[in-house]
C-alpha positions as CSV (number, residue, x, y, z in Angstrom):
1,X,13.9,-6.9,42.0
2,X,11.5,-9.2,43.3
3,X,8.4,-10.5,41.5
4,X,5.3,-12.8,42.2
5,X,4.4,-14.6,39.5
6,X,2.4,-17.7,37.6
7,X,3.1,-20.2,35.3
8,X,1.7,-23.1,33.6
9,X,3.9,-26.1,33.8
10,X,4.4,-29.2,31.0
11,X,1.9,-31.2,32.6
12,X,-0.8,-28.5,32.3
13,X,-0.8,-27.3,36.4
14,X,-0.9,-24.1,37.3
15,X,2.0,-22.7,39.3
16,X,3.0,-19.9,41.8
17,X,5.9,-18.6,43.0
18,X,8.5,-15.5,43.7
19,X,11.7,-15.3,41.9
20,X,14.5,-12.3,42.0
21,X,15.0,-10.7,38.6
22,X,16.7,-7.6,36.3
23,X,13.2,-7.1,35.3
24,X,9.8,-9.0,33.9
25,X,11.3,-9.7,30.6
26,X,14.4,-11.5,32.2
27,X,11.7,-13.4,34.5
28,X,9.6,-14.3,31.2
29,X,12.8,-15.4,29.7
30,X,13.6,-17.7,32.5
31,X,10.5,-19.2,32.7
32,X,10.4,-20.1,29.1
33,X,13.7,-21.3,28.9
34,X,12.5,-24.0,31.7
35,X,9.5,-24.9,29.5
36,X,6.6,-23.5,31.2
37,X,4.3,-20.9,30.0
38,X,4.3,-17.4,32.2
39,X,0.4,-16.4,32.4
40,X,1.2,-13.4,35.1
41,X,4.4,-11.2,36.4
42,X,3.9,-8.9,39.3
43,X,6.3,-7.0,41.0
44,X,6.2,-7.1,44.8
45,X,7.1,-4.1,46.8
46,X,6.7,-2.7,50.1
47,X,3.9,0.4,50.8
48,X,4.3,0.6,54.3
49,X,7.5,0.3,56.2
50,X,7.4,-2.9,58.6
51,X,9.6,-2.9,61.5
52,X,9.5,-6.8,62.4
53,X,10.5,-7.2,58.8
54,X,13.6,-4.6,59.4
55,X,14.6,-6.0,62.5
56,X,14.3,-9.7,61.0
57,X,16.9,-8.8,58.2
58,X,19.2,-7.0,60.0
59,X,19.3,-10.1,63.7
60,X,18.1,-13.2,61.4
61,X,21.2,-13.0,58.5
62,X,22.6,-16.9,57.9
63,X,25.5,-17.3,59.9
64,X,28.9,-19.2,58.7
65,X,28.2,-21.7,61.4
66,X,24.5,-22.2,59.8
67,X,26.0,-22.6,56.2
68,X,28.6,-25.5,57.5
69,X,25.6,-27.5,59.2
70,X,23.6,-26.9,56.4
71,X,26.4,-28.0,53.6
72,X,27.4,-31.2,56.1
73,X,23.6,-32.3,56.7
74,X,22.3,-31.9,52.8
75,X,25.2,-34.3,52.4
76,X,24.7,-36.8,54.5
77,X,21.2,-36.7,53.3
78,X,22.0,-36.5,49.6
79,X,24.3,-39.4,50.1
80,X,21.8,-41.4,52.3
81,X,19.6,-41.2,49.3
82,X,17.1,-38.8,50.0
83,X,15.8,-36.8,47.0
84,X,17.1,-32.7,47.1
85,X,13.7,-31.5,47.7
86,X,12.6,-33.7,50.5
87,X,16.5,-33.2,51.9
88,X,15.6,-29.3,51.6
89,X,12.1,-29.4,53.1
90,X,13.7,-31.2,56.3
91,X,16.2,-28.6,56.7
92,X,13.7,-26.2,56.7
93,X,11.7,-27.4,60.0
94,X,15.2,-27.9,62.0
95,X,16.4,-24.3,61.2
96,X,15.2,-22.0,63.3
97,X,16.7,-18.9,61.5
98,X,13.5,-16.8,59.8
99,X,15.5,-15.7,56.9
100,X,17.5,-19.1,56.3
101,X,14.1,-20.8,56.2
102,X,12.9,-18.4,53.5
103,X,15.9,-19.3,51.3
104,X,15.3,-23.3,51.9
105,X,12.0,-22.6,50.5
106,X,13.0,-20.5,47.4
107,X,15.4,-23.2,46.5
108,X,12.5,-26.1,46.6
109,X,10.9,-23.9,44.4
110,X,13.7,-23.2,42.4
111,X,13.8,-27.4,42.1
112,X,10.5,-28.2,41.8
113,X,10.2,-26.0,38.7
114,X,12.8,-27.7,37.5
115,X,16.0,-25.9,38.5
116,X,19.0,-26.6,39.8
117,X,20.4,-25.9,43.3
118,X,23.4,-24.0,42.3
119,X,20.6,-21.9,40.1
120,X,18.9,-21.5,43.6
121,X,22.0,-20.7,45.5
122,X,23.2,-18.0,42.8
123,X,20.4,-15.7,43.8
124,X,21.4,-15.4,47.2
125,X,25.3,-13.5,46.9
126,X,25.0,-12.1,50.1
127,X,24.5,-16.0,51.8
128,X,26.2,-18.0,49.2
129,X,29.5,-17.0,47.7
130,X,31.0,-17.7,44.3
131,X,33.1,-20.8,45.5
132,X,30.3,-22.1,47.5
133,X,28.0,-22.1,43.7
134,X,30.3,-22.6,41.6
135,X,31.4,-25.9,43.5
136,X,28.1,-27.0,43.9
137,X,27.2,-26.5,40.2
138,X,30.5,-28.8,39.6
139,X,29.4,-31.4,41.9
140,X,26.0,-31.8,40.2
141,X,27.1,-32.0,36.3
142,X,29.9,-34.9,37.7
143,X,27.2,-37.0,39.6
144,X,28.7,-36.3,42.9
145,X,26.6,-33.4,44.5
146,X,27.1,-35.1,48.0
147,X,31.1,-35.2,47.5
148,X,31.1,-31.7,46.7
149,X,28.7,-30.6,49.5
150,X,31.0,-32.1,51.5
151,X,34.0,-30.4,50.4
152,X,32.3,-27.4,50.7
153,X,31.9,-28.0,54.1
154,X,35.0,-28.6,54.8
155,X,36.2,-25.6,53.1
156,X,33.9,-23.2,54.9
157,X,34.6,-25.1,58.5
158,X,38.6,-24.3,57.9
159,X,38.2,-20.7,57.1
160,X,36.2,-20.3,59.7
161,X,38.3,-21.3,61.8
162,X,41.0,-19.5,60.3
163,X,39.1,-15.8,61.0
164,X,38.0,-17.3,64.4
165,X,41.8,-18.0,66.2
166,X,43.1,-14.2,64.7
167,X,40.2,-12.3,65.8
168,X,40.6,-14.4,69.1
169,X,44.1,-13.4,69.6
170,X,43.4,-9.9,69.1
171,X,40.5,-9.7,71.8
172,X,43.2,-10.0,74.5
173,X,45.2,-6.5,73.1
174,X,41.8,-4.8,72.2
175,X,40.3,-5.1,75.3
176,X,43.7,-3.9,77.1
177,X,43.8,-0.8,74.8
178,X,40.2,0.1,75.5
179,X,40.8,0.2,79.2
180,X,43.7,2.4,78.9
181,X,42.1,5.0,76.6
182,X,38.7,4.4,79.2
183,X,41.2,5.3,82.1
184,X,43.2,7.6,80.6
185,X,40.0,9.7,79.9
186,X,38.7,9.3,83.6
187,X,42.0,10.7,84.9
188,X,42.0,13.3,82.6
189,X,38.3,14.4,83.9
190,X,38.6,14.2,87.3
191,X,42.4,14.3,88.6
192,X,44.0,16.8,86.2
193,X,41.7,19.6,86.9
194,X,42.2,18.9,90.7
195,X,46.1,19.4,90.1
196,X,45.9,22.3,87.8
197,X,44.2,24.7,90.2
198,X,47.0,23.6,92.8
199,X,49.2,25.1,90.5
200,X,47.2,28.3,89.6
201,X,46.7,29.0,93.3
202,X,50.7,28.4,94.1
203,X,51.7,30.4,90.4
204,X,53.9,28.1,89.6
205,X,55.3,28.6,86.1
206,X,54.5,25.0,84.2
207,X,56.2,23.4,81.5
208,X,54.9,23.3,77.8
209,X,53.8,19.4,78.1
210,X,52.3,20.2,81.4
211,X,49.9,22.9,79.7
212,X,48.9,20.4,76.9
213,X,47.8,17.8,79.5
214,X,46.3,20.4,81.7
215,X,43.9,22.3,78.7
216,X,43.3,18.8,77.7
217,X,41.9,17.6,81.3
218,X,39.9,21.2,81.1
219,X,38.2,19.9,77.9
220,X,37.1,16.7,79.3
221,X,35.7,17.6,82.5
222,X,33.5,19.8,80.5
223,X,32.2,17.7,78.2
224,X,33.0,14.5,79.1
225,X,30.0,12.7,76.8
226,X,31.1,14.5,73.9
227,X,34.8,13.4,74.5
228,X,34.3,9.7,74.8
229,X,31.6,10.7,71.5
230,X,34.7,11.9,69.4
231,X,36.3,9.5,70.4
232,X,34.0,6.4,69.5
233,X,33.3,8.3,66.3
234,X,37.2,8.8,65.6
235,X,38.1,5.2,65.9
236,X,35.1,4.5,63.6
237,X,36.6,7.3,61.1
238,X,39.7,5.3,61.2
239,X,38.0,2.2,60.8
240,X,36.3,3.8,57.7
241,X,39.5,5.4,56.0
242,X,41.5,1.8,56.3
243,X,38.7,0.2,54.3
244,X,38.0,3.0,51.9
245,X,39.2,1.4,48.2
246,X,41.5,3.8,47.8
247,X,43.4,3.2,50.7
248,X,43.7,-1.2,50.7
249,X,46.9,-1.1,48.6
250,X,48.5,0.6,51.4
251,X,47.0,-1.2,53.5
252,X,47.5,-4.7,52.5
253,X,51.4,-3.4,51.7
254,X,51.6,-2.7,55.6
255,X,50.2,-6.1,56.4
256,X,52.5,-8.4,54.3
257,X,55.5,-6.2,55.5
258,X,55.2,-5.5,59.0
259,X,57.6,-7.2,61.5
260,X,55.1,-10.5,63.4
261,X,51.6,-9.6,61.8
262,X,53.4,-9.4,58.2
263,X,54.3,-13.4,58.7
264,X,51.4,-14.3,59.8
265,X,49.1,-12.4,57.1
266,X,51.4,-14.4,54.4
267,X,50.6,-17.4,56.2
268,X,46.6,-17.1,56.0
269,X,46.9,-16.0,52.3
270,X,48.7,-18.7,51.8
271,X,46.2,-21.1,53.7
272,X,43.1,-19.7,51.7
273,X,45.0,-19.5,48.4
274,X,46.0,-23.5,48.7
275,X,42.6,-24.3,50.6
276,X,40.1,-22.9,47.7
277,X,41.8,-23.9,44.8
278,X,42.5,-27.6,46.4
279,X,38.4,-27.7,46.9
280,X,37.5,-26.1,43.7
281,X,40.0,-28.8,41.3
282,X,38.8,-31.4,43.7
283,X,35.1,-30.4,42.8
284,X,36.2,-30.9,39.3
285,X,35.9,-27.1,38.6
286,X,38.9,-26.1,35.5
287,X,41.8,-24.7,36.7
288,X,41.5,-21.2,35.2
289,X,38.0,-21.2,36.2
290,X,39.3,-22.1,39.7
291,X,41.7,-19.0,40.1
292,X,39.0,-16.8,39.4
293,X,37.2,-17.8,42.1
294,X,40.0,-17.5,44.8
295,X,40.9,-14.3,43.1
296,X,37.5,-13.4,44.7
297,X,38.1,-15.1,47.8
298,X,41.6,-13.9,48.8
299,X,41.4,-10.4,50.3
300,X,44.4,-8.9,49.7
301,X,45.1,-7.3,46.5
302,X,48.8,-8.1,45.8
303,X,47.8,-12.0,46.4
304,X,44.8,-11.0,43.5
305,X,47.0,-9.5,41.3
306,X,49.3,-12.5,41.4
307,X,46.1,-15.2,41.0
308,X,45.4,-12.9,38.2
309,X,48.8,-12.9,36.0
310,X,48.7,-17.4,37.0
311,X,45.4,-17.7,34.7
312,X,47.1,-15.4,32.1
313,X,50.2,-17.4,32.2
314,X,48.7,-20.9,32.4
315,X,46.3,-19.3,29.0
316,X,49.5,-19.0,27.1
317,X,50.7,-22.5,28.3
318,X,53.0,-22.0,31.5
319,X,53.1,-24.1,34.4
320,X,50.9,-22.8,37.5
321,X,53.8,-22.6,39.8
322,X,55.6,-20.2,37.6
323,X,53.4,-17.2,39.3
324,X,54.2,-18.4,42.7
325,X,58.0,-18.4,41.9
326,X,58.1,-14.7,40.8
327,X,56.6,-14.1,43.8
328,X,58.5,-15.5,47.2
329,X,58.1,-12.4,49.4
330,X,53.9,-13.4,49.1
331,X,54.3,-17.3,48.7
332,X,56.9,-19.4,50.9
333,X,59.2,-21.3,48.8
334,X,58.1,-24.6,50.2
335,X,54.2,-23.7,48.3
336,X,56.1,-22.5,45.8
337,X,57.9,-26.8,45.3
338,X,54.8,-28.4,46.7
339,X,52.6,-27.0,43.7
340,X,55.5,-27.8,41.4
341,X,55.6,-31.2,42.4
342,X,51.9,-31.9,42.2
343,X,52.1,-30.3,38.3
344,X,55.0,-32.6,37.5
345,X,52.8,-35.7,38.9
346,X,49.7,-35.0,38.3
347,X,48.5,-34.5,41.9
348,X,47.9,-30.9,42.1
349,X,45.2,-31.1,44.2
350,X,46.6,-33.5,46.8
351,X,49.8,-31.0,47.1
352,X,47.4,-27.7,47.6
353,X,45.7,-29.7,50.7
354,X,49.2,-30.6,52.3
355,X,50.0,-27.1,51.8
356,X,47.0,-25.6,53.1
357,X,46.9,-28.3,56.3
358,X,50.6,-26.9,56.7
359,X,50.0,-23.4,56.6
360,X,47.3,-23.7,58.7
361,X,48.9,-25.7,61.6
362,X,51.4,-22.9,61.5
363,X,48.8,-20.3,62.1
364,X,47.0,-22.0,64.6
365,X,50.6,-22.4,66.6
366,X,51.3,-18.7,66.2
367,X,48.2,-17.4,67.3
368,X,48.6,-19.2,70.4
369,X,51.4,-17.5,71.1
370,X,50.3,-14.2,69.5
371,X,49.4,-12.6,72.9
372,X,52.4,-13.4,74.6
373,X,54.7,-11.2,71.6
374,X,51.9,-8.5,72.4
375,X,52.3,-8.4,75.7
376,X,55.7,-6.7,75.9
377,X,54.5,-3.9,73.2
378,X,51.8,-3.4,75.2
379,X,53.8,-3.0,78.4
380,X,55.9,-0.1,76.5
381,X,52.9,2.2,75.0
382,X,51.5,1.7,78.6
383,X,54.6,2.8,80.4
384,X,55.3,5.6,77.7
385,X,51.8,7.0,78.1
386,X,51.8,7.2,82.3
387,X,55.8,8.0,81.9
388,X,54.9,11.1,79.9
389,X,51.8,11.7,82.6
390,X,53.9,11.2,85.3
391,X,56.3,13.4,84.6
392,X,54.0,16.3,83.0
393,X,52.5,16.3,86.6
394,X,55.3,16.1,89.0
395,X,58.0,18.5,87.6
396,X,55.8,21.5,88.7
397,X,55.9,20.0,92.0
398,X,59.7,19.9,92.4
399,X,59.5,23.4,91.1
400,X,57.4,24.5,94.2
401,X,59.3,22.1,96.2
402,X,62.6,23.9,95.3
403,X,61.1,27.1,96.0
404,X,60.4,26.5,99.7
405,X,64.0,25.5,100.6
């Protein structure tokens, strides 16, 4: 919930603001434990529903892109010497994002009633993730807010880019498949029905596949809106049931298994496993603390469950490579050395980057090419689909054809 409230500082000055809380006791608590007094708590809600303030959450949310200027400019400015507030309030006149510059704001009030930024950034889940506080909360209790701002940066730019080259390589096949079921649709409409009372008027006796494709092309010339409705709607369904809880162990089992995208999805794991622990150690975070945090960042469960048995065994004193071992058909064996190596030297860190800059250069090579291995599965559903068409259509043609001779 969000309340309005005021609070007398140390120094005797009065003080307003808004802060998210449980409830007003939890607010109270939190203003005490700063040293101010509270002298009022209100809760602010909304009595009438406003549709510029709908329509500014739902078009003016803070954008990856956003967060990696934002990380790479409060650094530079933190390391320039600038103080966080006055870093924060010049942020806030270049962005020109409505509800980015409401956060900038709540986080120079969260600082100038003495606060911290990772405080600041931990009420905003939906903008900031764990990684992204729990580095920055690192980099201020070493000294070195700037370094880890910068890390954080750096972290956020890769993934993005990451997410950005598969979702690119899948725009190619999306858009074909769209086109065919847009086509095939349109045919079914207009040039089936054409056919089929061809055949009724001639009383030729038609095939079982012929029938399907013929009741079919009735339905959608009769209510073509609603066809291409169930069919947005079923795709959505699908969309739905794939991400449902219950269905992502099956799901992410598929992924890790399948033939070319099965490689790959290994590969990005991989990448993001290496990549967030390497930022989180080299923000100083503790290693069981880090796992927990790219538990949370890794998506797929099996990867989870095996982040999650590494902070068990490294509680009980084992090695942190031991968890990748027991697991080669998620990690490569090469992580698997890498991380060993860094353990035995002391360079654990260094060995995650090398790993993740590996992984990642292999992605970005395969992605590349990911279209072209497409292609030719593409070529086949294609041909299978007008193959079946085709000859649906024409063997009641030979049939009249043979009865003429």
């Amino acid at each position: 919930m969000l309340f309005s409230y005021k609070a007398k500082l140390k120094s005797g000055e009065i003080f307003e603001s808004t802060m998210e809380a449980a409830d007003r006791f939890s607010l109270s608590r939190e203003i005490k434990s700063r040293g101010n007094i509270p002298i009022s708590i209100t809760e602010k809600k909304d009595k009438s529903f406003d549709f510029s303030s709908l329509f500014g959450r739902i078009f003016s949310r803070v954008k990856t892109e956003e967060l990696i200027i934002f990380t790479k400019n409060l650094s530079g400015m933190v390391k320039a010497g600038l103080s966080l507030y006055r870093a924060l309030l010049v942020l806030k006149k270049q962005t020109k994002n409505v509800a980015f510059g409401k956060i900038l704001i709540s986080l120079n009030n969260e600082i100038n009633a003495g606060g911290t930024l990772s405080g600041g950034l931990a009420k905003y889940p939906n903008v900031f993730s764990k990684l992204f506080v729990s580095m920055t909360r690192a980099g201020e209790e070493s000294g070195d807010l700037a370094g880890a701002l910068s890390q954080i940066g750096l972290n956020l730019e890769k993934s993005h880019t990451l997410t950005k080259r598969i979702e690119g390589a899948l725009i190619y096949p999306g858009l074909i498949l769209s086109a065919m079921v847009l086509i095939g649709v349109l045919m079914f409409a207009f040039v089936v029905p054409t056919l089929a009372s061809t055949f009724s008027e001639l009383g030729v006796s038609l095939p079982a596949s012929t029938k399907v494709i013929i009741s079919l092309g009735n339905f959608f010339s009769q209510y073509l809106f609603l066809s291409f409705v169930l069919i947005i709607f079923s795709v959505l369904g699908i969309i739905a049931l794939l991400r449902a809880n219950f269905m992502t162990k099956y799901v992410d089992f598929v992924l890790i298994r399948l033939p070319v995208v099965g490689n790959l999805s290994r590969e990005l794991n991989t990448a993001r496993t290496t990549r967030t622990m390497s930022s989180l150690l080299l923000s100083g975070v503790s290693i069981t603390r880090a796992i927990e945090i790219t538990e949370d960042v890794v998506q797929n469960i099996y990867y989870k469950k095996v982040l999650r048995n590494a902070k068990e065994e490294i509680e009980k004193g084992a090695p942190f490579s031991k968890a990748f071992e027991e697991n080669p058909h998620l990690f490569p064996v090469m992580m698997t050395e890498m991380v060993e190596v860094g353990e035995e030297t002391g360079k654990l860190s260094d060995m995650l980057v090398e790993v993740a800059e590996f992984y990642e250069g292999e992605i970005e090579d395969k992605t590349k090419n990911l279209s072209t291995i497409i292609e030719p599965v593409l070529m086949i559903i294609i041909g299978a689909a007008v193959g079946f068409f085709a000859i649906s259509m024409i063997s009641p043609l030979y049939s009249i054809l043979n009865n003429i001779k």
